[in-house]
N, C-alpha and C positions, 0 to 999 in steps of 0.2 A: 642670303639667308644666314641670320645667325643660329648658329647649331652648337649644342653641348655636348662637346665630347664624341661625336658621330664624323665616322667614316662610311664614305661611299665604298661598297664592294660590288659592280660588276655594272651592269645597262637595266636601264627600265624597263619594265615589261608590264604586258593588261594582263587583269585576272579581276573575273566578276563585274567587268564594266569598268573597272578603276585601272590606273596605270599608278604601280609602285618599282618600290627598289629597296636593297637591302644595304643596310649600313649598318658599322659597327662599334660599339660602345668603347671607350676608352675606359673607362670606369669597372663596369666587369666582365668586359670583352666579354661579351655575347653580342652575337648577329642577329639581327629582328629585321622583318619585313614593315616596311614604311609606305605610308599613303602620299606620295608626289603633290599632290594638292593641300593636305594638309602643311606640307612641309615647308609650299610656295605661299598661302597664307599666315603661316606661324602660328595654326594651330599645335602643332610638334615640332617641339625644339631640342628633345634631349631622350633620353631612353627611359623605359619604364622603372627601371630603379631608383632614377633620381627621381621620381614623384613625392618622395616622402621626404627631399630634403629642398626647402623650398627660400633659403637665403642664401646658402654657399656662402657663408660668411659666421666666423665666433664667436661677432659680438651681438651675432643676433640672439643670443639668449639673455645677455644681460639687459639689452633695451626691452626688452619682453617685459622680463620682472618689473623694469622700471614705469611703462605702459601700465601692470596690473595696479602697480602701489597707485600711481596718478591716478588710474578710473576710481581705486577703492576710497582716493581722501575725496574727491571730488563732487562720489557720491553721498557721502557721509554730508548729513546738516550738522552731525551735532561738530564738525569739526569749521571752526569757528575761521579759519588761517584759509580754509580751500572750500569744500562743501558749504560751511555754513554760509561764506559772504561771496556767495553765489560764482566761485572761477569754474570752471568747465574744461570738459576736452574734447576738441572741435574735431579732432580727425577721425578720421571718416571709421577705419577700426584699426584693430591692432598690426596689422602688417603692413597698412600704410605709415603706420607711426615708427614702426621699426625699420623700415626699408629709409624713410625720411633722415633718422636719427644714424645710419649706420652712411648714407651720404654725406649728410654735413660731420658725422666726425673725420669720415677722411679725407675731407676737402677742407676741414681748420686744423686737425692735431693729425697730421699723416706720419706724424717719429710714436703714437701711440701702435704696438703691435703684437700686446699680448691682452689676455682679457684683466688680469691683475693689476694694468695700470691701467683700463680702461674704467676700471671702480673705483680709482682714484678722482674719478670726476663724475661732475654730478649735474643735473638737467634743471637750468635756472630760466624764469621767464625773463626777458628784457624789458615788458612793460610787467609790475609785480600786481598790476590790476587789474591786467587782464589774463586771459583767458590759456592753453595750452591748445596754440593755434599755428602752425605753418606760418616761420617768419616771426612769431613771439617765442621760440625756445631755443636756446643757446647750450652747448656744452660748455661747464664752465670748471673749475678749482674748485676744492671745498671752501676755501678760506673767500673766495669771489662771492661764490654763493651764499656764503652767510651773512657777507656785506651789504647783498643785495634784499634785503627785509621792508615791511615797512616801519620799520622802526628805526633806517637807518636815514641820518640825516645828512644830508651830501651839500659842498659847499662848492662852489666855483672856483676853480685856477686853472689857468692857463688855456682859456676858451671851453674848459668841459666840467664836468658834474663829476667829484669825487667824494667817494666814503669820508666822513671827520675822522675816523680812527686811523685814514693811511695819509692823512692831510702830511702831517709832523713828518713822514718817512720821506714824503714829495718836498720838503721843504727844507729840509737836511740835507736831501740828496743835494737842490739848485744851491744851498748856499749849508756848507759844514761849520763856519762859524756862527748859527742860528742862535740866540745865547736864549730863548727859550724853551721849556723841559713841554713833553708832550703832554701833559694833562693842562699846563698854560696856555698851550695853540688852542686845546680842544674848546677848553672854557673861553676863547678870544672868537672864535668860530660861533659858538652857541649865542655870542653878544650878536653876530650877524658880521662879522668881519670878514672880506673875501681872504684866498690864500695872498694874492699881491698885496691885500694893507697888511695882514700879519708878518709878510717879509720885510717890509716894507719898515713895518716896529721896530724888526731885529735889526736889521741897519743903519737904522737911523740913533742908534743909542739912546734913547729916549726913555727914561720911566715913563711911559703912557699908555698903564697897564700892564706894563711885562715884567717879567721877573727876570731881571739881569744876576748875574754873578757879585754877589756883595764881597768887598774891599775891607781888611779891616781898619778898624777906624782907631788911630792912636789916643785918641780924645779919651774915649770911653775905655781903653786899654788900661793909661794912666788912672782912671779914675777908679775901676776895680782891683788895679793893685795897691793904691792908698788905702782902700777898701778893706782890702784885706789884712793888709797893713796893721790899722788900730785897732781891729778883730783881735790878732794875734797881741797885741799891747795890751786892750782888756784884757785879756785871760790870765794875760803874764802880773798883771795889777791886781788879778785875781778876787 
């Protein structure tokens, strides 16, 4: 039997056709008479004053709120991003969603332990076209979440689908001598370039299309200090 908080005090005994026993609460230690059969089926699992606390858990108020916002954009048509192009929320109601969400956070982020860093992260779909369904919600980072839009465009490296805006950071990390600046990857990426050929540019030393570090050039040095030169000669000729 699992049992909250409930200690056995003394032998079962019948009373009114039923056989009980009394056990005693942990919680506000009070002694209550209990139904054996209820106890053996799990209808009763804990004492009458925990009925009004129904997660044993913090962050169940925050997943709550976040349950109310999703029904409230969801059902909204005029809201164009959730309501209006038809996403939904498939579970069944709100304590299944909160009981689901307060699982998987502590079975992916179990160093989270207070509720103030638990608002630091935010409830992202994994497919952004579907639905708020068991297995399509993820807790994620704010910065994750905002990546994941449809507006964002994601490019292929290293076998998986990454954001263009964290492309240049993955590409810097594999190789620090990358001599192109991140708004060059991004526009080499928007051409349809994977992350391997854009590495692949910076290695190879190649102007073809990349914006390498320019050299100066003695050539045209000399030719603006001549330049300058008879500039200063006119005036003096005046």
């Amino acid at each position: 039997m699992h049992l909250d908080g409930l200690t056995f005090c003394g032998e079962c005994y019948r009373r009114d056709g039923y056989i009980h026993i009394r056990a005693k609460c942990a919680y506000c230690d009070e002694e209550r008479e209990y139904n054996i059969n209820n106890l053996l089926t799990g209808k009763s699992t804990r004492c009458h004053c925990r009925r009004r606390v129904k997660y044993d858990d913090p962050f169940a108020e925050v997943f709550g709120e976040r349950f109310d916002a999703i029904k409230q954009r969801c059902k909204n048509s005029n809201n164009k991003d959730y309501g209006g192009r038809g996403i939904r929320c498939h579970f069944e109601n709100r304590e299944a969603f909160v009981r689901y969400m307060i699982a998987l956070c502590r079975e992916s982020y179990p160093d989270i332990c207070t509720v103030e860093e638990l608002r630091a992260y935010d409830i992202d779909r994994t497919d952004n076209d579907g639905h708020y369904t068991p297995g399509n919600v993820r807790l994620v980072s704010r910065s994750q979440n905002l990546s994941n839009t449809r507006r964002t465009r994601f490019i292929r490296y290293n076998g998986r689908e990454v954001a263009a805006s964290h492309l240049w950071h993955l590409l810097k990390n594999d190789d620090p001598n990358l001599p192109f600046s991140c708004a060059w990857v991004a526009k080499l990426a928007k051409q349809g370039l994977s992350g391997e050929q854009i590495l692949a540019r910076g290695t190879e030393g190649k102007r073809q299309g990349g914006r390498r570090a320019t050299r100066p050039q003695w050539v045209s040095v000399a030719i603006l200090w001549l330049y300058g030169l008879l500039r200063k000669r006119r005036k003096a000729d005046g």
